[in-house]
PDB file of N, CA, C and O in Angstrom, chain B, residues numbered from 101:
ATOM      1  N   UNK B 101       0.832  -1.174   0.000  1.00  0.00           N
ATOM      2  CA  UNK B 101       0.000   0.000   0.000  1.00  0.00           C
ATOM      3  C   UNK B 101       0.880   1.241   0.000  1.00  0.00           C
ATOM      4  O   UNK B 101       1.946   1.109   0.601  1.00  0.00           O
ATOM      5  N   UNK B 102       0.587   2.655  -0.671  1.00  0.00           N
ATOM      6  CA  UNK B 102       1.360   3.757  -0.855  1.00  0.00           C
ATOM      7  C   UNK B 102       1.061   4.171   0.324  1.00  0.00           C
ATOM      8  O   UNK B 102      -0.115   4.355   0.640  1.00  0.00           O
ATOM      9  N   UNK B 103       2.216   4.413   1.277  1.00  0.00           N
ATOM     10  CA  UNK B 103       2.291   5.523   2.312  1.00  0.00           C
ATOM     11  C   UNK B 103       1.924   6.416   2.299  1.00  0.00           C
ATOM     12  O   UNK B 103       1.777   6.908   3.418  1.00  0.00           O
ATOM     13  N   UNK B 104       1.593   7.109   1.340  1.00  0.00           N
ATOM     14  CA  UNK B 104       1.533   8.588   0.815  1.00  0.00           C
ATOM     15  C   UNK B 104      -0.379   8.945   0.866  1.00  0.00           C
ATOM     16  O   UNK B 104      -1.084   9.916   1.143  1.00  0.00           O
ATOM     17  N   UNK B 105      -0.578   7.624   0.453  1.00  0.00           N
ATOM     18  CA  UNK B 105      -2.222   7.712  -0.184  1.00  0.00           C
ATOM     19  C   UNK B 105      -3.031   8.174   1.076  1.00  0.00           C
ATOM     20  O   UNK B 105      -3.015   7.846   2.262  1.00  0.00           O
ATOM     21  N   UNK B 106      -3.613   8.905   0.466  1.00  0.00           N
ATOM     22  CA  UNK B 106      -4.754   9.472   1.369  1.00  0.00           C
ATOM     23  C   UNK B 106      -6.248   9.717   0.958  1.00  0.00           C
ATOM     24  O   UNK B 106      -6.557  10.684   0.261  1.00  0.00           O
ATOM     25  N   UNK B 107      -7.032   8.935   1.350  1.00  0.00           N
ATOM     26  CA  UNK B 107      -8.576   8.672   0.995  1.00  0.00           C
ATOM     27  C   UNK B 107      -8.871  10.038   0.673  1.00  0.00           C
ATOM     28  O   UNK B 107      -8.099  10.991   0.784  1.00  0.00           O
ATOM     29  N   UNK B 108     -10.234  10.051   0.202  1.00  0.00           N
ATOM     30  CA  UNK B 108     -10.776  11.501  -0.227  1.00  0.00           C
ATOM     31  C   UNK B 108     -11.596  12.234   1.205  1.00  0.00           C
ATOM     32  O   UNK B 108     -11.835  13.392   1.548  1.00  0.00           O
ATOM     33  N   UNK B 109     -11.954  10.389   1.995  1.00  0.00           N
ATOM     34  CA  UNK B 109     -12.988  11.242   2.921  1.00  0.00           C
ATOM     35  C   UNK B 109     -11.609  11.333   4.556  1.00  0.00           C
ATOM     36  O   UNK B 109     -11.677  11.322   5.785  1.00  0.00           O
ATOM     37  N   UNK B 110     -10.699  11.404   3.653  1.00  0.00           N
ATOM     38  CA  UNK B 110      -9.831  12.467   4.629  1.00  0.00           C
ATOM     39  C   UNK B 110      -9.367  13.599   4.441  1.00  0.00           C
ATOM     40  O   UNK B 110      -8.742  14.287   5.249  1.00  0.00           O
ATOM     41  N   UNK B 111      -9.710  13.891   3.147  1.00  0.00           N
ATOM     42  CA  UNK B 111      -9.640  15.208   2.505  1.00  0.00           C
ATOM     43  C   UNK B 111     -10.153  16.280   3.509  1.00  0.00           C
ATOM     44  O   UNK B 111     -10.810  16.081   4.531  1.00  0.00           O
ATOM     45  N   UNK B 112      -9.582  17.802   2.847  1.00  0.00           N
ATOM     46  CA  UNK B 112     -10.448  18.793   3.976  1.00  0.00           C
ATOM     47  C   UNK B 112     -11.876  18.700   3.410  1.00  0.00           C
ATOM     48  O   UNK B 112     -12.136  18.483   2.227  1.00  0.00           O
ATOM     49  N   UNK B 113     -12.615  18.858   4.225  1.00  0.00           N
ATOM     50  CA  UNK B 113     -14.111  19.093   3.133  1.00  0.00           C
ATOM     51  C   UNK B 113     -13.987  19.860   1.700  1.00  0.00           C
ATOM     52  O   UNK B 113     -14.125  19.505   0.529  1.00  0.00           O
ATOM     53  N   UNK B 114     -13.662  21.070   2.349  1.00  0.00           N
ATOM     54  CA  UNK B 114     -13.895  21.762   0.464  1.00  0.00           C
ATOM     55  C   UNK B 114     -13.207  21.234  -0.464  1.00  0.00           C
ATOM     56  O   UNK B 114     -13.484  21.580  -1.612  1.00  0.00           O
ATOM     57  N   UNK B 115     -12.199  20.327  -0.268  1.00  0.00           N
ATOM     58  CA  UNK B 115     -12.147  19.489  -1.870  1.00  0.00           C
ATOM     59  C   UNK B 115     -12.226  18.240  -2.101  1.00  0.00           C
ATOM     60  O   UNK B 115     -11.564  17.532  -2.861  1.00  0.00           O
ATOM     61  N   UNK B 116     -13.427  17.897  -1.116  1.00  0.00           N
ATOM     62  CA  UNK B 116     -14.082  17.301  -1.642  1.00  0.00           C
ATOM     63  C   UNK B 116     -14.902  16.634  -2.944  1.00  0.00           C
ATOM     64  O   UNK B 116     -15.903  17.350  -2.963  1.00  0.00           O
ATOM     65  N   UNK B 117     -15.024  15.878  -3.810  1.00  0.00           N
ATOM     66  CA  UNK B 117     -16.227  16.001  -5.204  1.00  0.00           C
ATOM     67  C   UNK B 117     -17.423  15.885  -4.315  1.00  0.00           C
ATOM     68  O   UNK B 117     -18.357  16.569  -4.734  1.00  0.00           O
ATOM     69  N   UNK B 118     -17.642  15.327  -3.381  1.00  0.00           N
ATOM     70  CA  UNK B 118     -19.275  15.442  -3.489  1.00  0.00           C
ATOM     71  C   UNK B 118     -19.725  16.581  -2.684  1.00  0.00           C
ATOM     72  O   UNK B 118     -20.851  17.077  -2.722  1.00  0.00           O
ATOM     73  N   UNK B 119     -18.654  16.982  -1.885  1.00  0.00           N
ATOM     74  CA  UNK B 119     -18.931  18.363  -0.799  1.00  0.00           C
ATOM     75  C   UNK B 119     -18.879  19.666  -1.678  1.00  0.00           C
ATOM     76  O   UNK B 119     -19.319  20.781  -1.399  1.00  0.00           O
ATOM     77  N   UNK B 120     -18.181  19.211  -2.894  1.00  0.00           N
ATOM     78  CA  UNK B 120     -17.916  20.799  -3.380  1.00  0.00           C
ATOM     79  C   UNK B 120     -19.862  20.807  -4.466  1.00  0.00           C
ATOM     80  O   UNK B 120     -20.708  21.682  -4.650  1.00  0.00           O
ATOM     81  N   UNK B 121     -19.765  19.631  -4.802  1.00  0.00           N
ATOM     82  CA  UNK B 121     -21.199  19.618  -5.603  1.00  0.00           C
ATOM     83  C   UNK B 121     -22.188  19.681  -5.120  1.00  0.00           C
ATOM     84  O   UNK B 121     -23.160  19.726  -5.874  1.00  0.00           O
ATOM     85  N   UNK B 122     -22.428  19.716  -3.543  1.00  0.00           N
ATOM     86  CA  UNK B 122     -23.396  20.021  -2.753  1.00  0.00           C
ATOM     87  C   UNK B 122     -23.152  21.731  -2.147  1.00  0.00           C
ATOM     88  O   UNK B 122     -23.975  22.501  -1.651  1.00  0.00           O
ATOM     89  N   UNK B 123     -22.073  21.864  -2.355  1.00  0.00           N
ATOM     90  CA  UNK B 123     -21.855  23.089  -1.496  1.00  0.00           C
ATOM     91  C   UNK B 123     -22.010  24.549  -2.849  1.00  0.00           C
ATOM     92  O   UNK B 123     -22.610  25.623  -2.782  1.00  0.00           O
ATOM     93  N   UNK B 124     -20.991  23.796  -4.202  1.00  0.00           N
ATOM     94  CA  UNK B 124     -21.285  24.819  -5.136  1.00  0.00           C
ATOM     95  C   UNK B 124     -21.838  24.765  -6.866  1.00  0.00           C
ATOM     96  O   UNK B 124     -21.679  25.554  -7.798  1.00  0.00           O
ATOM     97  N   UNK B 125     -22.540  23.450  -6.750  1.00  0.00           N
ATOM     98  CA  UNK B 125     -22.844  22.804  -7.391  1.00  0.00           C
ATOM     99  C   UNK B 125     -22.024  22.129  -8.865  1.00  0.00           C
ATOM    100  O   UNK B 125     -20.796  22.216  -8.844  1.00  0.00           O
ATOM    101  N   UNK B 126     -22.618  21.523 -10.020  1.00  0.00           N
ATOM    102  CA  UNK B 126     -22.024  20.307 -10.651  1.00  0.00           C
ATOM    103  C   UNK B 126     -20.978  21.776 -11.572  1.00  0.00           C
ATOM    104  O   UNK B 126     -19.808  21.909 -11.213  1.00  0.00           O
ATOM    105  N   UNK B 127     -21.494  22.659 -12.596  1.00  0.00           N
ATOM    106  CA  UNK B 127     -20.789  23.556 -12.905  1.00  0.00           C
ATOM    107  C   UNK B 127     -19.448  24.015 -12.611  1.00  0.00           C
ATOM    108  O   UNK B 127     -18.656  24.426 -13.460  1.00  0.00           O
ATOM    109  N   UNK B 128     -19.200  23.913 -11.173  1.00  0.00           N
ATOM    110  CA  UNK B 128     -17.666  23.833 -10.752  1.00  0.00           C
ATOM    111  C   UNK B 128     -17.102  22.743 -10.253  1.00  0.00           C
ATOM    112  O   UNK B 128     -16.406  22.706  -9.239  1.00  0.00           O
ATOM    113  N   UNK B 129     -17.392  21.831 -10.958  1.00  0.00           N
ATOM    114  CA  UNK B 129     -16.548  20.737 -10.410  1.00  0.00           C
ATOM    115  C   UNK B 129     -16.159  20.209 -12.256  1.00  0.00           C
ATOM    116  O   UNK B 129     -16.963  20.396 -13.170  1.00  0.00           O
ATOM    117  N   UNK B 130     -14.860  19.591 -12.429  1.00  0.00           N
ATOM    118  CA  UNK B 130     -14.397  19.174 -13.491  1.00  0.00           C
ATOM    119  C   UNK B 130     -14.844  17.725 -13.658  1.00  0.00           C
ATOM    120  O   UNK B 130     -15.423  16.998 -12.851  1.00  0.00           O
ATOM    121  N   UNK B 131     -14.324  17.423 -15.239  1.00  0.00           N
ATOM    122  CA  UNK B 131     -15.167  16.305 -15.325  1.00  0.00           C
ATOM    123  C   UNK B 131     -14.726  14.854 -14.592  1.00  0.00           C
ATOM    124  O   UNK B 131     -15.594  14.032 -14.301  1.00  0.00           O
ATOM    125  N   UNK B 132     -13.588  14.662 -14.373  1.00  0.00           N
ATOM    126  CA  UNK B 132     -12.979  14.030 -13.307  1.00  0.00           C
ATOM    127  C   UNK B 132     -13.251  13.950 -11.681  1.00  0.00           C
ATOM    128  O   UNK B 132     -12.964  12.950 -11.024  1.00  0.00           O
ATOM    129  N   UNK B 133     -13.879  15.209 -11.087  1.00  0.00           N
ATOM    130  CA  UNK B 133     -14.318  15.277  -9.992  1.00  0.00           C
ATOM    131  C   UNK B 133     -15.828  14.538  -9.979  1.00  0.00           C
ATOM    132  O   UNK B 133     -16.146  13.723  -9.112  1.00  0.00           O
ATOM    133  N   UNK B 134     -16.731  14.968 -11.114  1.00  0.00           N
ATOM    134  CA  UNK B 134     -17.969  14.169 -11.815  1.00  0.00           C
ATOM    135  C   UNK B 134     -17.976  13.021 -11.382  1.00  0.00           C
ATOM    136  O   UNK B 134     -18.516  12.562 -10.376  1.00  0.00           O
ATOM    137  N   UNK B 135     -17.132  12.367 -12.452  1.00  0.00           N
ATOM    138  CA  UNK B 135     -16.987  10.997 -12.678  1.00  0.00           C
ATOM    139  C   UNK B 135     -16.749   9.981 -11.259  1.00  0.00           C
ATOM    140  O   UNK B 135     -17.169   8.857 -10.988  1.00  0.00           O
ATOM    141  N   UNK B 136     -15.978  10.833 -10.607  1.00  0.00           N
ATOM    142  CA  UNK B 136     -15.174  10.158  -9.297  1.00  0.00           C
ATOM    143  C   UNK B 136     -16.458   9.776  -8.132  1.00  0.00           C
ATOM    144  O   UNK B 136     -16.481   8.861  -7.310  1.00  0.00           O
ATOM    145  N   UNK B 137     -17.563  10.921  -8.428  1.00  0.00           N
ATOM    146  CA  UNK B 137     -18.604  10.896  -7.798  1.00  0.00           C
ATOM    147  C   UNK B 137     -19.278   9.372  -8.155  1.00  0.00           C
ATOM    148  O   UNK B 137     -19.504   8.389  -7.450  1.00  0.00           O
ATOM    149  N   UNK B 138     -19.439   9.600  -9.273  1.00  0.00           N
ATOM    150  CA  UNK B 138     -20.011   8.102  -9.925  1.00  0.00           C
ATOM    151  C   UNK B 138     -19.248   7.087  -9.429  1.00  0.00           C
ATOM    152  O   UNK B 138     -19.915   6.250  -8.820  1.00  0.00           O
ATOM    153  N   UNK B 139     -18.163   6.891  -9.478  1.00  0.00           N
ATOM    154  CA  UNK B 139     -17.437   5.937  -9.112  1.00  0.00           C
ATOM    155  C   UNK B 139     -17.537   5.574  -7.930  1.00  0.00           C
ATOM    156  O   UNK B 139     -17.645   4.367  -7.710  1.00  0.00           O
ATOM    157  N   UNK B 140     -17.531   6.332  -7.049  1.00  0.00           N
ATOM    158  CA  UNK B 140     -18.074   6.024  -5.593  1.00  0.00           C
ATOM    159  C   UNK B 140     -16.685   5.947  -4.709  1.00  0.00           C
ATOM    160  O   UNK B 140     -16.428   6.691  -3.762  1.00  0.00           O
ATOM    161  N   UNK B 141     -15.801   4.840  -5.240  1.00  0.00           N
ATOM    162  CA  UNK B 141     -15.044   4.583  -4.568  1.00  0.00           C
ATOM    163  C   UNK B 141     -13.336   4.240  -5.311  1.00  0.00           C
ATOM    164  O   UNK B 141     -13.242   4.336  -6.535  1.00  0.00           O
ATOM    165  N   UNK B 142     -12.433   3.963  -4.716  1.00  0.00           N
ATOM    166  CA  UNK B 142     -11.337   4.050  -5.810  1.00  0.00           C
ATOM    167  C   UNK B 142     -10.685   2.597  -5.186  1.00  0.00           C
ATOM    168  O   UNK B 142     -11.519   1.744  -4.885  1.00  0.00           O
ATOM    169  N   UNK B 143      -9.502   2.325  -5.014  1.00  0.00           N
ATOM    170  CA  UNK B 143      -8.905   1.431  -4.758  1.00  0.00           C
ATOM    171  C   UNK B 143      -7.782   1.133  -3.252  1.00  0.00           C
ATOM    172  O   UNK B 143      -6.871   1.910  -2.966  1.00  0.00           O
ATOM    173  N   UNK B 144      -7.992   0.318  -2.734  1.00  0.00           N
ATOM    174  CA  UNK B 144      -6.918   0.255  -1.495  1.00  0.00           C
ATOM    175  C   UNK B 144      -6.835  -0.876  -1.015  1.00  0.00           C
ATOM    176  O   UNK B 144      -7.643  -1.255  -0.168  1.00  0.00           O
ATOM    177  N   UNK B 145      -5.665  -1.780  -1.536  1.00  0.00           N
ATOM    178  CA  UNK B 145      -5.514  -2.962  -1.009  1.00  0.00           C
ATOM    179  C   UNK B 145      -3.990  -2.972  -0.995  1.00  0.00           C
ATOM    180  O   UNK B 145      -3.242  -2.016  -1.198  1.00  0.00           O
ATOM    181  N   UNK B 146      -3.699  -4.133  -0.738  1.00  0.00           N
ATOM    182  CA  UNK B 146      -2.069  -4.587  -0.752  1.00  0.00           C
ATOM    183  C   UNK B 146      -1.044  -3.797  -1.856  1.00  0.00           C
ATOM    184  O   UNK B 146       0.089  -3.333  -1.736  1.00  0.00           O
ATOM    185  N   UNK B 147      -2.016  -3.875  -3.008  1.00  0.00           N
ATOM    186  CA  UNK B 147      -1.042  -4.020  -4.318  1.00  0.00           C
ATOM    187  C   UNK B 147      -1.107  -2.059  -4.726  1.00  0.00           C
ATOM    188  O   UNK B 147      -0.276  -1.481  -5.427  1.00  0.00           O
ATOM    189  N   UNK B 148      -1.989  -1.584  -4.232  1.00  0.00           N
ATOM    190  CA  UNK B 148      -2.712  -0.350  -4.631  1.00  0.00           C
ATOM    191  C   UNK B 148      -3.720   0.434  -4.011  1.00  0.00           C
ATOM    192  O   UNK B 148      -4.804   0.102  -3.533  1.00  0.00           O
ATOM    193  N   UNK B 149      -3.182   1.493  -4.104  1.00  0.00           N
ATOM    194  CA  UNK B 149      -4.111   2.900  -2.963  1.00  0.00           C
ATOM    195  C   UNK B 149      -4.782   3.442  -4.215  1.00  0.00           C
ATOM    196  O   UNK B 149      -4.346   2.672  -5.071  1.00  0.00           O
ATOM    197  N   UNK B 150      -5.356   4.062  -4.664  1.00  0.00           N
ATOM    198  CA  UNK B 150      -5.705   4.666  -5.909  1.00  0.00           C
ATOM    199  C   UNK B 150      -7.105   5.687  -5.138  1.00  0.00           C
ATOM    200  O   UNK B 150      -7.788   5.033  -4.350  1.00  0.00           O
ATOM    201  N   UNK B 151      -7.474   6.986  -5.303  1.00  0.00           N
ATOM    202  CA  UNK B 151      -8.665   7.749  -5.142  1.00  0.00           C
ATOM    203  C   UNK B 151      -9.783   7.353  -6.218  1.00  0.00           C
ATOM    204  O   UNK B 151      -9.519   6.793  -7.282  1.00  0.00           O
ATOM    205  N   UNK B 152     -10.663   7.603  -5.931  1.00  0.00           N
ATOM    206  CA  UNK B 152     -11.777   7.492  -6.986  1.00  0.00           C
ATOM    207  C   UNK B 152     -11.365   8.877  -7.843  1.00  0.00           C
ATOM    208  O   UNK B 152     -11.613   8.825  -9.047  1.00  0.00           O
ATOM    209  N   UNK B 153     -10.876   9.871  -7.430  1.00  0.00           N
ATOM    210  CA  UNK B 153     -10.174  11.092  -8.450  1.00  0.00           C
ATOM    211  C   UNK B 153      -9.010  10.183  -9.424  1.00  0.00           C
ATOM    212  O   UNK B 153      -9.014  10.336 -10.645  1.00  0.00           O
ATOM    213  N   UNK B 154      -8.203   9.402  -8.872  1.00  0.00           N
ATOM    214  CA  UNK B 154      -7.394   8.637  -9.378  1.00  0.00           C
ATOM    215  C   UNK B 154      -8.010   8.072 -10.883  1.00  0.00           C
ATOM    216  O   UNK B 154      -7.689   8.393 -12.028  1.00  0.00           O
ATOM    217  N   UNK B 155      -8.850   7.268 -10.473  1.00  0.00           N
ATOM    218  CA  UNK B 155      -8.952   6.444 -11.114  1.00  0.00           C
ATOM    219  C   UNK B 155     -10.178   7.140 -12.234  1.00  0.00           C
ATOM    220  O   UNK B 155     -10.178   6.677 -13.375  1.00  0.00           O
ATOM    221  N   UNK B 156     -11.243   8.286 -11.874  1.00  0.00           N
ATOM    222  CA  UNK B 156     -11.165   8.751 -13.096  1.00  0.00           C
ATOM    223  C   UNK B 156     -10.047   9.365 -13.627  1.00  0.00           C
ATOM    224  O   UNK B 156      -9.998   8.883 -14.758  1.00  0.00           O
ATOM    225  N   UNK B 157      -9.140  10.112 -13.517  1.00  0.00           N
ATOM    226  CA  UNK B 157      -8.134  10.766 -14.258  1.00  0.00           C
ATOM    227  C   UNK B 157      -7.788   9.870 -15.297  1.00  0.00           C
ATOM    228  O   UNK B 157      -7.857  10.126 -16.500  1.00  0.00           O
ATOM    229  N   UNK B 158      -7.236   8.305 -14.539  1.00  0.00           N
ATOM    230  CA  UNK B 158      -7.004   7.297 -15.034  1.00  0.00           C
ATOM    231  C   UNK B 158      -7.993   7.098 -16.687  1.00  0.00           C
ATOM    232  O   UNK B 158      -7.490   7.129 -17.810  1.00  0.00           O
ATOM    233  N   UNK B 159      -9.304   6.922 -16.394  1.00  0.00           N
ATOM    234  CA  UNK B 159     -10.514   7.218 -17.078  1.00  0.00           C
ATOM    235  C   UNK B 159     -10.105   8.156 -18.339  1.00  0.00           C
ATOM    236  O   UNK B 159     -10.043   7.673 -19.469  1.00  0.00           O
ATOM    237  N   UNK B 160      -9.857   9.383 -18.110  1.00  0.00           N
ATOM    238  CA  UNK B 160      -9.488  10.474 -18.828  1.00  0.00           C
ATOM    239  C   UNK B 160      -8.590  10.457 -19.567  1.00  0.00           C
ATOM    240  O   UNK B 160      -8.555  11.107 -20.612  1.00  0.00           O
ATOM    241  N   UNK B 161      -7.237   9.322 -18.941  1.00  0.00           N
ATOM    242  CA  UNK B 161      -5.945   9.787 -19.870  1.00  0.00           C
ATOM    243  C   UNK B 161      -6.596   8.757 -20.967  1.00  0.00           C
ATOM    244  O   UNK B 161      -7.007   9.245 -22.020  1.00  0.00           O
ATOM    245  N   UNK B 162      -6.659   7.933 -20.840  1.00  0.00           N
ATOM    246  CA  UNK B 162      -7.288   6.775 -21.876  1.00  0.00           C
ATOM    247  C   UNK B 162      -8.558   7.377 -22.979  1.00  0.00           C
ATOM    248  O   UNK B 162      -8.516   7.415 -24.208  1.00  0.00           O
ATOM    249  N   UNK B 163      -9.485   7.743 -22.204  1.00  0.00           N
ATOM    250  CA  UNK B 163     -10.310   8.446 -22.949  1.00  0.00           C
ATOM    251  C   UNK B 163     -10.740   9.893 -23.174  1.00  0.00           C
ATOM    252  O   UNK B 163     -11.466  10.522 -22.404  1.00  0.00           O
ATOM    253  N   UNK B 164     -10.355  10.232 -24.009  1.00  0.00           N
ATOM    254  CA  UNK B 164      -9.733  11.885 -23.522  1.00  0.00           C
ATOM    255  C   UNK B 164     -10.718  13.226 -23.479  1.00  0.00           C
ATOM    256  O   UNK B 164     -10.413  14.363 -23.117  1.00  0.00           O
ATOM    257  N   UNK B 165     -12.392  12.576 -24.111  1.00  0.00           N
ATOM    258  CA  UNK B 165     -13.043  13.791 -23.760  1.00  0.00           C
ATOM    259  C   UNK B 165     -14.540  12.921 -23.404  1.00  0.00           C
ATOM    260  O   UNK B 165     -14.754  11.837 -23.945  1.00  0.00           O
ATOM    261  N   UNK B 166     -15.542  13.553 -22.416  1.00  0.00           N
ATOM    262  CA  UNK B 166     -16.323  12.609 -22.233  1.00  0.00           C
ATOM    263  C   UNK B 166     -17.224  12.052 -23.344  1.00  0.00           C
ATOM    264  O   UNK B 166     -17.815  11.067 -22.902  1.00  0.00           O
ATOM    265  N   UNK B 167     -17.571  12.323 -24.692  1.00  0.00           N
ATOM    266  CA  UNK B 167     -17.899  12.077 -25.913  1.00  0.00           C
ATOM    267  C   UNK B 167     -16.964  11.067 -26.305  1.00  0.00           C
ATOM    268  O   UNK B 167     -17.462  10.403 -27.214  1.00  0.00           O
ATOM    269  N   UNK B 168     -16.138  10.784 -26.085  1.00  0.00           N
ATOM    270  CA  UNK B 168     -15.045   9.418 -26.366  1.00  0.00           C
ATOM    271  C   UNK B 168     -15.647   8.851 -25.318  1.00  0.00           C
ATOM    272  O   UNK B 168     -16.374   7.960 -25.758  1.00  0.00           O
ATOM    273  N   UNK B 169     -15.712   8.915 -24.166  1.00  0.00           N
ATOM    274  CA  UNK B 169     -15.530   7.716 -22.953  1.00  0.00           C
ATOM    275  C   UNK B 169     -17.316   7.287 -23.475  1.00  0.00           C
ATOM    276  O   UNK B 169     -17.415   6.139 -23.907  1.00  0.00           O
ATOM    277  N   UNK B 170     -18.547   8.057 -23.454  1.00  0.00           N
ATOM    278  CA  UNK B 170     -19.880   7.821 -23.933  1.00  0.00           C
ATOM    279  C   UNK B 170     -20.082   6.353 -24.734  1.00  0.00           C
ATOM    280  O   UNK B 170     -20.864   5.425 -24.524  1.00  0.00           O
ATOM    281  N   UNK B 171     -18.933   6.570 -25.841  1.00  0.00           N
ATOM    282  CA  UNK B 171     -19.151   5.424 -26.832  1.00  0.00           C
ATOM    283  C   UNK B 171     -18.178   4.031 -26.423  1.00  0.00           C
ATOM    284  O   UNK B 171     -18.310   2.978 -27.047  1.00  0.00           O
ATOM    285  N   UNK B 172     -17.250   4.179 -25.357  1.00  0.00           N
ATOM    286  CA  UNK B 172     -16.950   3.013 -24.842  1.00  0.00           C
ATOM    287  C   UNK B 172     -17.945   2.175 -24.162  1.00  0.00           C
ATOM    288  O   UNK B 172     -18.863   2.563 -23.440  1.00  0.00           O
ATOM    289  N   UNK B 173     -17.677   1.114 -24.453  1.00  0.00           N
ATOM    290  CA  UNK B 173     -18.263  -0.311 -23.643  1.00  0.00           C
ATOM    291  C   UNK B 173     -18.199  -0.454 -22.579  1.00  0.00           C
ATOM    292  O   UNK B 173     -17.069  -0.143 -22.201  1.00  0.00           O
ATOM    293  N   UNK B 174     -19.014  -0.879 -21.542  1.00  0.00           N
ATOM    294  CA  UNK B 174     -18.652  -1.457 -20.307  1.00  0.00           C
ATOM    295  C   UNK B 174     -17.423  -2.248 -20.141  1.00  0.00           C
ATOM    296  O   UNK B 174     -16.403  -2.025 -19.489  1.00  0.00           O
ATOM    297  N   UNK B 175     -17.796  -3.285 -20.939  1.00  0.00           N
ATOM    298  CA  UNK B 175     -16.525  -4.263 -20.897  1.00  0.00           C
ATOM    299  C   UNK B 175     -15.215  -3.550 -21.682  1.00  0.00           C
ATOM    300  O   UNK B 175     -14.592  -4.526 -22.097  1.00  0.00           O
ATOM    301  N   UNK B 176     -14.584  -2.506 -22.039  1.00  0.00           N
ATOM    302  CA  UNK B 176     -13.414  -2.083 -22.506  1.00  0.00           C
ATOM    303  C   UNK B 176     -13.290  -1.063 -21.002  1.00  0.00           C
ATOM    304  O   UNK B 176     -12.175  -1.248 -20.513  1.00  0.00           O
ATOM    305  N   UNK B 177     -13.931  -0.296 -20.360  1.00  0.00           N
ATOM    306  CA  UNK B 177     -14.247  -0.058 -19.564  1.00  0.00           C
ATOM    307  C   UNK B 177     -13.051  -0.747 -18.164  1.00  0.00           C
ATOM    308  O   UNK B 177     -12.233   0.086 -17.774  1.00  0.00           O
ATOM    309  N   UNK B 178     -13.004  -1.703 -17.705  1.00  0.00           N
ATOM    310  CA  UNK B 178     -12.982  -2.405 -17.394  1.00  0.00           C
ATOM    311  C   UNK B 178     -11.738  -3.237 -17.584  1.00  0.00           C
ATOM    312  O   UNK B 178     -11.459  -4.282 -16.995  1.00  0.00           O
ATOM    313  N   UNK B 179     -10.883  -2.465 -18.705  1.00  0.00           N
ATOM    314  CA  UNK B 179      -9.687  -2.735 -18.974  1.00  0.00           C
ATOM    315  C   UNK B 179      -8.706  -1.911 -17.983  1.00  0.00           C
ATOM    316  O   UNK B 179      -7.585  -2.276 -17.628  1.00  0.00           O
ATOM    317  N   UNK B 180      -9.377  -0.718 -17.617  1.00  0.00           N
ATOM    318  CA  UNK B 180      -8.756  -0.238 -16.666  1.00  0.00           C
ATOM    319  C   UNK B 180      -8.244  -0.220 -15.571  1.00  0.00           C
ATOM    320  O   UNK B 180      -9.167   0.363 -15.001  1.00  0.00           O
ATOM    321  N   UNK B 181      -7.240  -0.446 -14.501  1.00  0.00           N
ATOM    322  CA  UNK B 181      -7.594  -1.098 -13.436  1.00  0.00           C
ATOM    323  C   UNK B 181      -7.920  -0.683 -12.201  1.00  0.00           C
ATOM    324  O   UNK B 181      -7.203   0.082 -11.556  1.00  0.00           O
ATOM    325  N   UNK B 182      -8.706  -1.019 -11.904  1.00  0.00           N
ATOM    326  CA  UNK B 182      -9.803  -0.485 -10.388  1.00  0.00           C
ATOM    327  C   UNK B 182     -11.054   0.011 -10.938  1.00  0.00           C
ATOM    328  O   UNK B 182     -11.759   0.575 -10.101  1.00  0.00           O
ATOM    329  N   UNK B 183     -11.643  -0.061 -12.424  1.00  0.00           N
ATOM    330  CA  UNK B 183     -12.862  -0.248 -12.964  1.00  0.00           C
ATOM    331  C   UNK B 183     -13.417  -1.504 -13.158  1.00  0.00           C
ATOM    332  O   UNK B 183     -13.222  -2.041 -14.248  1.00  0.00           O
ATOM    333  N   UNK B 184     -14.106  -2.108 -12.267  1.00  0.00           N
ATOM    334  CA  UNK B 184     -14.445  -3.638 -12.409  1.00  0.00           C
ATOM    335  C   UNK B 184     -15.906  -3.402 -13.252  1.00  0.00           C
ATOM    336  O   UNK B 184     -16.007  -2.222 -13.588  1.00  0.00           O
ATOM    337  N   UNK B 185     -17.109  -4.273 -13.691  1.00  0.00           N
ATOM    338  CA  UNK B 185     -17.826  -4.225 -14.146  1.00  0.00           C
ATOM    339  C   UNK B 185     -19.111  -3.333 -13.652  1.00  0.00           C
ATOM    340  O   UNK B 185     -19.867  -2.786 -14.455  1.00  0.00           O
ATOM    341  N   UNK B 186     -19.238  -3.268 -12.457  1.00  0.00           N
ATOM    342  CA  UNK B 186     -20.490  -2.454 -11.263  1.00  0.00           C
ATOM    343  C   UNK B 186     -20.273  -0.657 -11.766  1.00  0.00           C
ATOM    344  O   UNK B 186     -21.155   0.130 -12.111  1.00  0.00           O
ATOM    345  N   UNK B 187     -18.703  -0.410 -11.637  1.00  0.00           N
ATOM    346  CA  UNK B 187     -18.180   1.148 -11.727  1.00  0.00           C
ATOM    347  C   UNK B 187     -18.583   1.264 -13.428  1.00  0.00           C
ATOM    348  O   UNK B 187     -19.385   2.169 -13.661  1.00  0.00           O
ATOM    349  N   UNK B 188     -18.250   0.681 -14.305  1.00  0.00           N
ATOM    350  CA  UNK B 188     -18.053   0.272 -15.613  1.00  0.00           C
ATOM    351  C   UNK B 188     -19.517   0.549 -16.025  1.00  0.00           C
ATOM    352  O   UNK B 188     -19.723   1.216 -17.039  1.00  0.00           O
ATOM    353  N   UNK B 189     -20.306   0.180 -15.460  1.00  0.00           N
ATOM    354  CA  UNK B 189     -22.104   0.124 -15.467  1.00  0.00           C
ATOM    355  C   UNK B 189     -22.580   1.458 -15.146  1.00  0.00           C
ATOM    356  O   UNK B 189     -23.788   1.686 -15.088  1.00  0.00           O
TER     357      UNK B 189
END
């Protein structure tokens, strides 16, 4: 596990994704902060710490505008890692 990693819901509140989208709604939040919302959750086990910010970015470098990511598949989706089929959906 990365020493370094630090969950989101240890974040300060205001940068938060779901605190800032409740506090200043979806308009200021980027599409990565969005997505991360959707995602719910990111990764933390033995092998890997990853944020749900992580792992959309991750999302992003691969698919580079959300009109690209739209026409991906679940299952290509899913090639990513810490997108299993549920996040992918």
């Amino acid at each position: 596990m990365d020493k370094d990693f630090l969950p989101i819901n240890k974040w300060p509140e205001d940068e938060r994704p779901r605190e800032k989208l409740l506090k200043h709604g979806s308009q200021n939040l980027t599409n990565c902060e969005l997505l991360a919302i959707l995602l719910r959750t990111g990764i933390n086990n033995k092998q890997s710490s990853r944020s749900a910010i992580d792992l959309a970015r991750d999302v992003f470098l691969k698919y580079k505008s959300l009109n690209e990511l739209f026409n991906v598949s679940a299952i290509e989706l899913t090639e990513i890692k810490g997108i299993g089929i549920a996040k992918a959906s």
